[in-house]
PASEBA-1860 file (N, C-alpha, C; in nm, 3 decimals):
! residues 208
1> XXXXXXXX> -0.298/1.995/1.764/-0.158/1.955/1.747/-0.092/1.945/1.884 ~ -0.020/1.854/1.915/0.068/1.812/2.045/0.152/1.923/2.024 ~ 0.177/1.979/2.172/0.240/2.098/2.151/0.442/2.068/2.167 ~ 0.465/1.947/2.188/0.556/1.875/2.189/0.635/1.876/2.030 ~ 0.513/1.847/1.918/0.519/1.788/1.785/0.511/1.947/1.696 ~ 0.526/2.066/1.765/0.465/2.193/1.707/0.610/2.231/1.644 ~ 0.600/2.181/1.509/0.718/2.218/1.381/0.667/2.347/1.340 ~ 0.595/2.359/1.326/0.547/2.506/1.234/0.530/2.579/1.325
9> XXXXXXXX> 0.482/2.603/1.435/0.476/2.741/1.564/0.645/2.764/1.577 ~ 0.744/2.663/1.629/0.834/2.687/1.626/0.936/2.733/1.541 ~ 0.899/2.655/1.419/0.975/2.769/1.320/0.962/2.916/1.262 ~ 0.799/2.965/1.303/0.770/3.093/1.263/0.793/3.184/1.393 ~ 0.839/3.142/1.534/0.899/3.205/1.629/1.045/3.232/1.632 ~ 1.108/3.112/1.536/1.241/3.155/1.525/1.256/3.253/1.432 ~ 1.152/3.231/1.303/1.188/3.360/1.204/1.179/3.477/1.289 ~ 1.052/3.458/1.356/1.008/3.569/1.408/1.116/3.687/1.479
17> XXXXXXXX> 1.210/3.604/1.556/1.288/3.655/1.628/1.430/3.723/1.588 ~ 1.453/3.646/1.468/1.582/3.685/1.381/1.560/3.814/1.350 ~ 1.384/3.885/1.340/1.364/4.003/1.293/1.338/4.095/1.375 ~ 1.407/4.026/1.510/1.336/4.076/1.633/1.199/4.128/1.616 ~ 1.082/4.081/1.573/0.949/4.141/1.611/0.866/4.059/1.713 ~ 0.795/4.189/1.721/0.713/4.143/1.833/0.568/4.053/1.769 ~ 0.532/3.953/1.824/0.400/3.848/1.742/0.294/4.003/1.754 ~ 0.270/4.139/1.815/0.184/4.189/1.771/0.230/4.267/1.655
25> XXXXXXXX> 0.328/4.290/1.594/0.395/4.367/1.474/0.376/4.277/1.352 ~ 0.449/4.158/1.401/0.401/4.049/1.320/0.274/3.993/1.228 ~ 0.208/3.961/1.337/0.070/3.994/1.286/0.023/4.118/1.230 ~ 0.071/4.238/1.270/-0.020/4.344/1.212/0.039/4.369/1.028 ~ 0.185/4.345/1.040/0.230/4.302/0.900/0.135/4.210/0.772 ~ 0.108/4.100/0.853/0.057/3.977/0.747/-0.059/3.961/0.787 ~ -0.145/4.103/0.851/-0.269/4.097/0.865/-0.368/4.015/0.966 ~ -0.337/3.958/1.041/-0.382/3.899/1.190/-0.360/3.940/1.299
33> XXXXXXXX> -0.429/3.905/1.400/-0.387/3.941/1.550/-0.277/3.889/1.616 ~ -0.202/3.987/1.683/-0.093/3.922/1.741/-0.126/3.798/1.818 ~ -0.239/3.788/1.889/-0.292/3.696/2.006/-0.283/3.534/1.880 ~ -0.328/3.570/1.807/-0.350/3.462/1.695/-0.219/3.435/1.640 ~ -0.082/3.507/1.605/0.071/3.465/1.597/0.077/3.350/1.741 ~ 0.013/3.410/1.881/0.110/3.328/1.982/0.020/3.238/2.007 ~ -0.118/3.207/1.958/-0.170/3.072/1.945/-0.090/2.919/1.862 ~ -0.049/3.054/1.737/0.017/2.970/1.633/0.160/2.897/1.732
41> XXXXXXXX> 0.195/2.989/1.747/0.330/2.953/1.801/0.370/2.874/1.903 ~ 0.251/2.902/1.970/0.234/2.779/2.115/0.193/2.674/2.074 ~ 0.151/2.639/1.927/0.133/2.513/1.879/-0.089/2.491/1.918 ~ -0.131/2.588/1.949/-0.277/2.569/2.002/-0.376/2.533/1.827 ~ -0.311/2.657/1.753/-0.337/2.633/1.616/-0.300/2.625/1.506 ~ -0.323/2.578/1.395/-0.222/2.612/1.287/-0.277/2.719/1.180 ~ -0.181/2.769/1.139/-0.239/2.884/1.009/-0.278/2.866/0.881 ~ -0.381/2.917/0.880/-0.407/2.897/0.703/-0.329/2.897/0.598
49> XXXXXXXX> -0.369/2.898/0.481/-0.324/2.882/0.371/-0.240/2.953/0.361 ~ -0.356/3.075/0.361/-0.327/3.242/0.305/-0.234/3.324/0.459 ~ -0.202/3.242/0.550/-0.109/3.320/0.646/0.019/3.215/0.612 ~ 0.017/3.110/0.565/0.162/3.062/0.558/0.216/3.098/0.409 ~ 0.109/3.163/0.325/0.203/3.184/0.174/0.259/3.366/0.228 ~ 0.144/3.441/0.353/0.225/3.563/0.367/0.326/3.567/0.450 ~ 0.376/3.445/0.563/0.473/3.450/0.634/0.616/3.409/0.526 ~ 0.534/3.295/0.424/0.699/3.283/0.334/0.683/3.400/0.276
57> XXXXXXXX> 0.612/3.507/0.215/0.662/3.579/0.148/0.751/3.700/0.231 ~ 0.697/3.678/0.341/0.777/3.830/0.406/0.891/3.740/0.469 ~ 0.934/3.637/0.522/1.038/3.563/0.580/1.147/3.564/0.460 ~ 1.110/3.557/0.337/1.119/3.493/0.179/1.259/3.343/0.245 ~ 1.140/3.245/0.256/1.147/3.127/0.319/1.048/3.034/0.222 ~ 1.118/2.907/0.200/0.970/2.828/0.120/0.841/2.812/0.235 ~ 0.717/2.801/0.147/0.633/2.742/0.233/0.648/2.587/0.311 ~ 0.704/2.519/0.254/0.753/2.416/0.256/0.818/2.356/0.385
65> XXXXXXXX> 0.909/2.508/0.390/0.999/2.511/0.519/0.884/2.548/0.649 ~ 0.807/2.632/0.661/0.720/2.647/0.752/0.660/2.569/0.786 ~ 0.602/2.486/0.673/0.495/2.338/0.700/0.623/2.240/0.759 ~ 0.705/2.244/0.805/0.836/2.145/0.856/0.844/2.016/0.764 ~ 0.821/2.087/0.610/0.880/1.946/0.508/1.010/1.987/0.434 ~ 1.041/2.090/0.434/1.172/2.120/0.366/1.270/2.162/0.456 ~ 1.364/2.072/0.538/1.471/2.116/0.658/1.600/2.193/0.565 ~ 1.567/2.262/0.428/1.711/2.268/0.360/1.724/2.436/0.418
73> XXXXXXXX> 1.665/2.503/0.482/1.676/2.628/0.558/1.715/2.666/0.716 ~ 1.710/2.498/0.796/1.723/2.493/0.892/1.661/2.488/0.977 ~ 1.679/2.398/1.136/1.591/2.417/1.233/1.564/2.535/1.314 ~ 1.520/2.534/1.435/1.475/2.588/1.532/1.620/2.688/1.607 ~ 1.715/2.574/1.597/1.858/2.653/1.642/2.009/2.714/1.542 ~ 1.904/2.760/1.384/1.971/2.785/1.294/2.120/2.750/1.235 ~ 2.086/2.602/1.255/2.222/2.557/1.228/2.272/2.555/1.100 ~ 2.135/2.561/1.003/2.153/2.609/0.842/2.160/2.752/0.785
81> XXXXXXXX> 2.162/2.806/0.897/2.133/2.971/0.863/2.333/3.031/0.866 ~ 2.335/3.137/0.796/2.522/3.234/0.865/2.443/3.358/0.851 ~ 2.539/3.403/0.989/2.567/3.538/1.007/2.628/3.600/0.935 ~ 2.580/3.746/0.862/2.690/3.816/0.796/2.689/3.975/0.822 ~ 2.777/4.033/0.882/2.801/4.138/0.916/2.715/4.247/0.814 ~ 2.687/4.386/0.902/2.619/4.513/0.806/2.669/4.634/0.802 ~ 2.753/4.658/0.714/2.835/4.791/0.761/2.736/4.912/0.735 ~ 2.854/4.996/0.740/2.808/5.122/0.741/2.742/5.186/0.668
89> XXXXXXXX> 2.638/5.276/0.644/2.547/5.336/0.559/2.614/5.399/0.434 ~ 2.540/5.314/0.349/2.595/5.391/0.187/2.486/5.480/0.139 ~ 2.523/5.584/0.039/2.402/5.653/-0.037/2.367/5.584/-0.120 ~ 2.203/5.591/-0.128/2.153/5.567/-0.285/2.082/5.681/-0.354 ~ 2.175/5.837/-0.303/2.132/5.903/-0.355/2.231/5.997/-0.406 ~ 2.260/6.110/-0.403/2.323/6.208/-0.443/2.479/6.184/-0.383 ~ 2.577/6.194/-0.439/2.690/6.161/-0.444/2.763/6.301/-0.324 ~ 2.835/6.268/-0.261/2.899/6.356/-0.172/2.819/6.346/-0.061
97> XXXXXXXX> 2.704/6.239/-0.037/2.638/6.259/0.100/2.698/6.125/0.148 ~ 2.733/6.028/0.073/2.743/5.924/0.121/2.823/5.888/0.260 ~ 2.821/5.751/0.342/2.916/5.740/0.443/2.996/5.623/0.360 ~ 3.126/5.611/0.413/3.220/5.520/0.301/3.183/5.390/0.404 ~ 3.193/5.255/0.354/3.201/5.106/0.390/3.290/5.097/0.514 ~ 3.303/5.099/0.621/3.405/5.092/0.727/3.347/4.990/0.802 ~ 3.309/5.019/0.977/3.336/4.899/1.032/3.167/4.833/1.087 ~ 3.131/4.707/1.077/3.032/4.669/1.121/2.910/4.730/1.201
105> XXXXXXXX> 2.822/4.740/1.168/2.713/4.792/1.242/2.593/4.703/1.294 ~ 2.599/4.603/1.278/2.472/4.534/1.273/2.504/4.393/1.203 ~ 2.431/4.270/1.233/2.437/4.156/1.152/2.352/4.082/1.152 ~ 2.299/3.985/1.064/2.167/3.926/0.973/2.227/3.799/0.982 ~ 2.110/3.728/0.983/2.147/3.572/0.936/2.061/3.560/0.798 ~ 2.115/3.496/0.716/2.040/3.440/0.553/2.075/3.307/0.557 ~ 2.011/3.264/0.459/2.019/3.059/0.483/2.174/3.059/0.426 ~ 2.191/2.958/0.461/2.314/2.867/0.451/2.342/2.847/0.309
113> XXXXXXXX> 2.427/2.916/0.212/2.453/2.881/0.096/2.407/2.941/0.016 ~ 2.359/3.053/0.075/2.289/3.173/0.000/2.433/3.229/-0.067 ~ 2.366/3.302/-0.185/2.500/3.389/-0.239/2.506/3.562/-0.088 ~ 2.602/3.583/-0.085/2.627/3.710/0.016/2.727/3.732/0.130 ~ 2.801/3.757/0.110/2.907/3.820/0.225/2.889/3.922/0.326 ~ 2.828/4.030/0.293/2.822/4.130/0.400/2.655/4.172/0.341 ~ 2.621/4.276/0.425/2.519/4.387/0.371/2.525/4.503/0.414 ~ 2.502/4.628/0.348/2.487/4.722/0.339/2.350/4.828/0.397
121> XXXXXXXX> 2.359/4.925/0.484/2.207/5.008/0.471/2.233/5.100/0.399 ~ 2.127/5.125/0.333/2.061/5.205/0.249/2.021/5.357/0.319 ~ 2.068/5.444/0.243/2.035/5.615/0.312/1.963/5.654/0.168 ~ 1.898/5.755/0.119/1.891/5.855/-0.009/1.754/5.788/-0.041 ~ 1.679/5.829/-0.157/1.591/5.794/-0.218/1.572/5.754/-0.331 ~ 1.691/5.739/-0.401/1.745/5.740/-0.562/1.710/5.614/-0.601 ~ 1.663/5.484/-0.507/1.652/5.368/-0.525/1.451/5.356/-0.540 ~ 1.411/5.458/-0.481/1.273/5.379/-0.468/1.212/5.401/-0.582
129> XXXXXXXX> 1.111/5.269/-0.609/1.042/5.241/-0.511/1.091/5.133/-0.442 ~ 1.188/5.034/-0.532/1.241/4.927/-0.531/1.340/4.903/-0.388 ~ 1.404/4.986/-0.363/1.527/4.993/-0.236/1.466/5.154/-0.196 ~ 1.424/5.114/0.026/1.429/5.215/0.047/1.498/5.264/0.164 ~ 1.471/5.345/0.238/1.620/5.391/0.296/1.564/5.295/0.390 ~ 1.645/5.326/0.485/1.675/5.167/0.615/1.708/5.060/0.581 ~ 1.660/5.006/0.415/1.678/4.858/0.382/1.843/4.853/0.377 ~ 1.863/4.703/0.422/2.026/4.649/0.362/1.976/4.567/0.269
137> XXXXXXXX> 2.082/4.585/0.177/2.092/4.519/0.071/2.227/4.448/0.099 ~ 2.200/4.299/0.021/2.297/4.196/0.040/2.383/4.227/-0.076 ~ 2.494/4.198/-0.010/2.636/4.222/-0.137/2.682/4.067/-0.170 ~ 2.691/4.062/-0.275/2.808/3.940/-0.334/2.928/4.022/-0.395 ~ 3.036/3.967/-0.367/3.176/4.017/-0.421/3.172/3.941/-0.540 ~ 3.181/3.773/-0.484/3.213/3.703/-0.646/3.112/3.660/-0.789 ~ 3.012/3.725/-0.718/2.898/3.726/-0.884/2.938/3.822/-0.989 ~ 2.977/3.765/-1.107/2.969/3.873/-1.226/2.881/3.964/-1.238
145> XXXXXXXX> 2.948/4.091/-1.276/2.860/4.175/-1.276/2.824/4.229/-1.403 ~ 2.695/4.201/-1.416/2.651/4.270/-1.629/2.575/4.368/-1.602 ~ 2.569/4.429/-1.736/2.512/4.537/-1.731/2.324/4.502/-1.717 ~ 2.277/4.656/-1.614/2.171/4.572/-1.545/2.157/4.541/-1.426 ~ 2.255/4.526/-1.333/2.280/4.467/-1.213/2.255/4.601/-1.111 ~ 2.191/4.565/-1.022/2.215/4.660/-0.874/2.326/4.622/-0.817 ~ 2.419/4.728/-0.808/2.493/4.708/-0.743/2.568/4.798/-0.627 ~ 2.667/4.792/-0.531/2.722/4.838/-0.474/2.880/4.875/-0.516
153> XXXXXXXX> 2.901/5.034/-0.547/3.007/5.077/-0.606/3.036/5.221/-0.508 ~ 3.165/5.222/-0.538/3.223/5.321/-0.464/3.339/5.426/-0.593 ~ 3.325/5.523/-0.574/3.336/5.628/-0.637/3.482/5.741/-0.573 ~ 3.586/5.812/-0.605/3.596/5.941/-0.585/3.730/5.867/-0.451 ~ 3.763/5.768/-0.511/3.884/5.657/-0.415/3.859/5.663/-0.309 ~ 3.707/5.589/-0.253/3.658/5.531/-0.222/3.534/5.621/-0.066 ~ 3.551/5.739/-0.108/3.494/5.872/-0.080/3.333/5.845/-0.063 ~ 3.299/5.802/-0.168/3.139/5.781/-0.180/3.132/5.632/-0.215
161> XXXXXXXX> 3.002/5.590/-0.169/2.993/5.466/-0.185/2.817/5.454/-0.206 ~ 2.819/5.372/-0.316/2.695/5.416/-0.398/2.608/5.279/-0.410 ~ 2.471/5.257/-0.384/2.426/5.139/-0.455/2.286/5.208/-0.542 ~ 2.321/5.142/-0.648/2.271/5.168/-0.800/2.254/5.109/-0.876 ~ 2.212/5.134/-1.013/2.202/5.010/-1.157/2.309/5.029/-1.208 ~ 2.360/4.921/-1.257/2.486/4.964/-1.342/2.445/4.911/-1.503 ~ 2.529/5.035/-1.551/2.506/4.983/-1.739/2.622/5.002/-1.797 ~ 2.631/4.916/-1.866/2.778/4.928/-1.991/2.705/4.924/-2.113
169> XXXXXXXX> 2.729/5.013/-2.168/2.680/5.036/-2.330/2.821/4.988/-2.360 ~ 2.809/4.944/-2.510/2.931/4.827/-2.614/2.997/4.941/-2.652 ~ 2.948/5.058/-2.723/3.049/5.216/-2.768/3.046/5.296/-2.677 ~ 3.032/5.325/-2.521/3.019/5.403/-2.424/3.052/5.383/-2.269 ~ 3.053/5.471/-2.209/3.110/5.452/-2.090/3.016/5.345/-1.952 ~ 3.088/5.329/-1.890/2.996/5.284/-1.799/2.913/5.377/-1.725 ~ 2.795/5.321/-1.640/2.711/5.461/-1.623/2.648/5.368/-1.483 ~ 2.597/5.495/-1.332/2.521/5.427/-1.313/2.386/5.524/-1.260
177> XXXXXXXX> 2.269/5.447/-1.232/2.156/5.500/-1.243/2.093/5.485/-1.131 ~ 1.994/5.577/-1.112/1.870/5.592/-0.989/1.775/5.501/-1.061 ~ 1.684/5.463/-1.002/1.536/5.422/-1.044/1.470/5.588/-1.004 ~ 1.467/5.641/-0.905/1.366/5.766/-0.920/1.456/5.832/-0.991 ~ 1.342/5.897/-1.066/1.386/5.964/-1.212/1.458/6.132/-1.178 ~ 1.428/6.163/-1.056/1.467/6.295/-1.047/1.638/6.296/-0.994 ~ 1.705/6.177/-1.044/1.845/6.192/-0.993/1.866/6.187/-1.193 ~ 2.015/6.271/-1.169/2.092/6.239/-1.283/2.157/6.091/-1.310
185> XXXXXXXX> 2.206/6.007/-1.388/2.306/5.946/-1.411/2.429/6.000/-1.376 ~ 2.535/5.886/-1.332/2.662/5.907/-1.333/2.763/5.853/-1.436 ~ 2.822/5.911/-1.511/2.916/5.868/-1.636/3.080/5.815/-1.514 ~ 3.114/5.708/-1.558/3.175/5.631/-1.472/3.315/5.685/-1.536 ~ 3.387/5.833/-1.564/3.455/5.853/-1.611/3.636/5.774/-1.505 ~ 3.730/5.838/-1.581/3.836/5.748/-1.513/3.890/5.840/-1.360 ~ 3.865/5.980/-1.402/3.900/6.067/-1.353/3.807/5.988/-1.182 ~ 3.702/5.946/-1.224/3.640/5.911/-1.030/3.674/5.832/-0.975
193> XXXXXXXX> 3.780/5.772/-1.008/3.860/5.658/-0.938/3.750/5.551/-0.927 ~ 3.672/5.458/-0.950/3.533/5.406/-0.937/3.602/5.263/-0.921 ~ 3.511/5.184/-0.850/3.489/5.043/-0.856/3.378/4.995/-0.803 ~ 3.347/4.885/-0.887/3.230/4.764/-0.836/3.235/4.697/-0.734 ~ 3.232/4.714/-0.579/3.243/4.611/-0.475/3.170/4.490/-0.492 ~ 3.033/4.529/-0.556/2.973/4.389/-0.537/2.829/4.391/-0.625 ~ 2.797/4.271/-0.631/2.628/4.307/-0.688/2.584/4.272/-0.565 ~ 2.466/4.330/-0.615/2.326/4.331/-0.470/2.268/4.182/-0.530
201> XXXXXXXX> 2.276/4.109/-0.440/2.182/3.999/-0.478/2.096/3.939/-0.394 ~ 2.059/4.026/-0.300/1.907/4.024/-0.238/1.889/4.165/-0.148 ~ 1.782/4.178/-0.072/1.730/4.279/0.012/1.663/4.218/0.120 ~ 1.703/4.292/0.268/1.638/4.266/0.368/1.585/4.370/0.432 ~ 1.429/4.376/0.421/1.362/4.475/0.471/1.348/4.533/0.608 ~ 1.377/4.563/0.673/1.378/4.578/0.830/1.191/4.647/0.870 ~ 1.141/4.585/0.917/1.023/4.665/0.969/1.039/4.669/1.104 ~ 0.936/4.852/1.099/0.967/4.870/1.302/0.822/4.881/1.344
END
């Protein structure tokens, strides 16, 4: 491949970089040698099958977009991509540890037209296996929220700030839940001052 014409090295250096990793982390992630990421990337070779279905899955990018046939994610100088701010660490575990939503810590780019406004990190264990601590999870404010939903809620006027499952039973209170089983439920009584900031409608894994 003309290293002039190198669509696919260049676009898996830009992912690459949004995640700040290094091509030897990279590779050791999706199972290759780093030396073999900066072949790719210098355009010397191209990647198999089975390394461009594991770069979309960990980018969660189409394959499409890597092979440089689908521009609906953006080029090289993320002009399809937004920035969205990461505040402050919420619990997903035991209530009274939490830190409340305040001021920016960090910020992500997601494609262009993605549902998400801000994101959140993750502290506690109440989420795994599914959400674990370090991860941010992406918030939407304006998605309905049904019962079922992960979401990001804050508790106790506005004291704790929680991401969890939420459930509404039709004769019962609202409630929300851990996935690991060794947390209690919370009964969403009136007395906790409670609200729904947002549903979670994606996750961004951070690897170090």
């Amino acid at each position: 491949m003309a290293r002039d014409e190198n669509i696919i090295g260049k676009r898996i250096e830009m992912l690459r970089k949004r995640k700040n990793l290094s091509r030897e982390k990279l590779g050791a992630i999706i199972g290759i040698a780093g030396n073999s990421i900066y072949r790719i990337e210098a355009g010397y070779n191209l990647p198999s099958a089975d390394v461009v279905i594991e770069l979309s899955k960990f980018f969660d990018v189409p394959a499409d977009y890597i092979l440089g046939i689908d521009k609906s994610f953006g080029d090289q100088t993320g002009v399809n991509m937004k920035k969205i701010p990461v505040y402050e660490k919420v619990a997903a575990g035991v209530a009274g540890v939490a830190e409340p939503i305040d001021y920016p810590i960090d910020e992500i780019y997601i494609p262009l037209g993605s549902k998400g406004e801000f994101a959140v990190e993750v502290v506690g264990d109440s989420m795994e296996p599914e959400i674990k601590e370090g991860d941010y999870v992406i918030v939407d404010t304006n998605s309905f929220v049904e019962s079922g939903d992960r979401v990001v809620a804050i508790i106790n006027d506005g004291a704790d700030a929680l991401v969890k499952l939420y459930r509404k039973f039709m004769d019962g209170p609202a409630m929300l839940y851990s996935l690991n089983q060794k947390y209690d439920p919370i009964v969403l009584t009136e007395d906790l001052k409670w609200e729904i900031v947002g549903k979670v409608v994606s996750l961004y894994r951070r690897y170090r």
